[in-house]
N, C-alpha and C positions, 0 to 999 in steps of 0.2 A: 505558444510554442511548446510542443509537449518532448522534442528531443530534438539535440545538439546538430546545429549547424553542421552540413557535411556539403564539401563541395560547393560553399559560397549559397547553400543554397536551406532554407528554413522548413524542416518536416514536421506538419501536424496531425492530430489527431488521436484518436482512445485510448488506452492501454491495451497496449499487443499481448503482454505477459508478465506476470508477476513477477518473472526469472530479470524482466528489462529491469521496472518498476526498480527493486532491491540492487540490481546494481549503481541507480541511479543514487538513492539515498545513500547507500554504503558510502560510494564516490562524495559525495557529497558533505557527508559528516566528516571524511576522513581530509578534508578540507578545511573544514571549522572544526576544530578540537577544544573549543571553549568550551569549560564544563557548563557555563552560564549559554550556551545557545542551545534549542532545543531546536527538533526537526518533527513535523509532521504531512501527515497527505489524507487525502480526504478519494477513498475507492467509492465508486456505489456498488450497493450488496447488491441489485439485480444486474449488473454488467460486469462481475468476478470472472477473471481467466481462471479455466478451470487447473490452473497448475498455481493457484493461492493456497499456500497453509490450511492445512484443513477443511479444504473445500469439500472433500467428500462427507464427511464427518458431520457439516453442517448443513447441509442441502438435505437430510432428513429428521432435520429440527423444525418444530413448528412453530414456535413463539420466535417471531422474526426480532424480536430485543433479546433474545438469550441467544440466536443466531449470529447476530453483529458482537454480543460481548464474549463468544467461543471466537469467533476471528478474529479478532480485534487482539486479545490476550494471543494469538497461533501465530501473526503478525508481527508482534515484539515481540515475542518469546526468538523467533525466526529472524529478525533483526540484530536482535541482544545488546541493544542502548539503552543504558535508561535513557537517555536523551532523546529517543524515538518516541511519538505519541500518537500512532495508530489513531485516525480515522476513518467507518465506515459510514456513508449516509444511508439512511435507511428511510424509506420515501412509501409511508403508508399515510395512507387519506381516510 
C-alpha cells in the first residue's frame, strides 16, 4: 500500500510527487514524537519526481555516489528532523 485508504478502498503504486512523499513523512513523525524513533524511506535515484529537492542541481552531476549524497543531505535539510534519515538507492552494476 503506498497511500491511505480512501473510500474503503486500497491505492497502490510509485511515487507521484515528492510534495505527497513529505507530506506523508511530516504526518507521520508528527504522530510519533519519540525522540528515540527514527523515520526513514528508501527513493530510487533513477525514478525522482522531478519536484525532489535539488533535482535540478543534481541531474548534472556525474559521479552517481556524490549525486545520491547532494540529495540525500537536499532531502533532510527539506524535512528538518534529525530523526529523518534519507535514503536513495542507487542501482549501478
Amino acid at each position: 500500500m503506498t497511500s491511505r485508504r480512501r473510500r474503503g478502498k486500497i491505492h497502490r503504486g510509485g511515487l507521484v510527487s515528492y510534495a505527497r512523499a513529505k507530506k506523508d513523512v511530516v504526518l507521520w513523525m508528527k504522530e510519533d514524537r519519540n525522540p528515540d524513533a527514527f523515520f526513514t524511506t528508501m527513493f530510487d535515484l533513477y525514478a525522482l519526481p522531478s519536484d525532489f529537492p535539488a533535482y535540478g542541481g543534481a541531474r548534472n552531476m556525474i559521479d552517481p555516489y556524490a549525486r545520491v549524497a547532494f540529495l540525500e543531505k537536499a532531502v533532510s535539510a527539506d524535512i528538518g528532523d534529525p530523526r529523518f534519515l534519507p535514503y536513495i538507492q542507487l542501482h549501478e552494476f
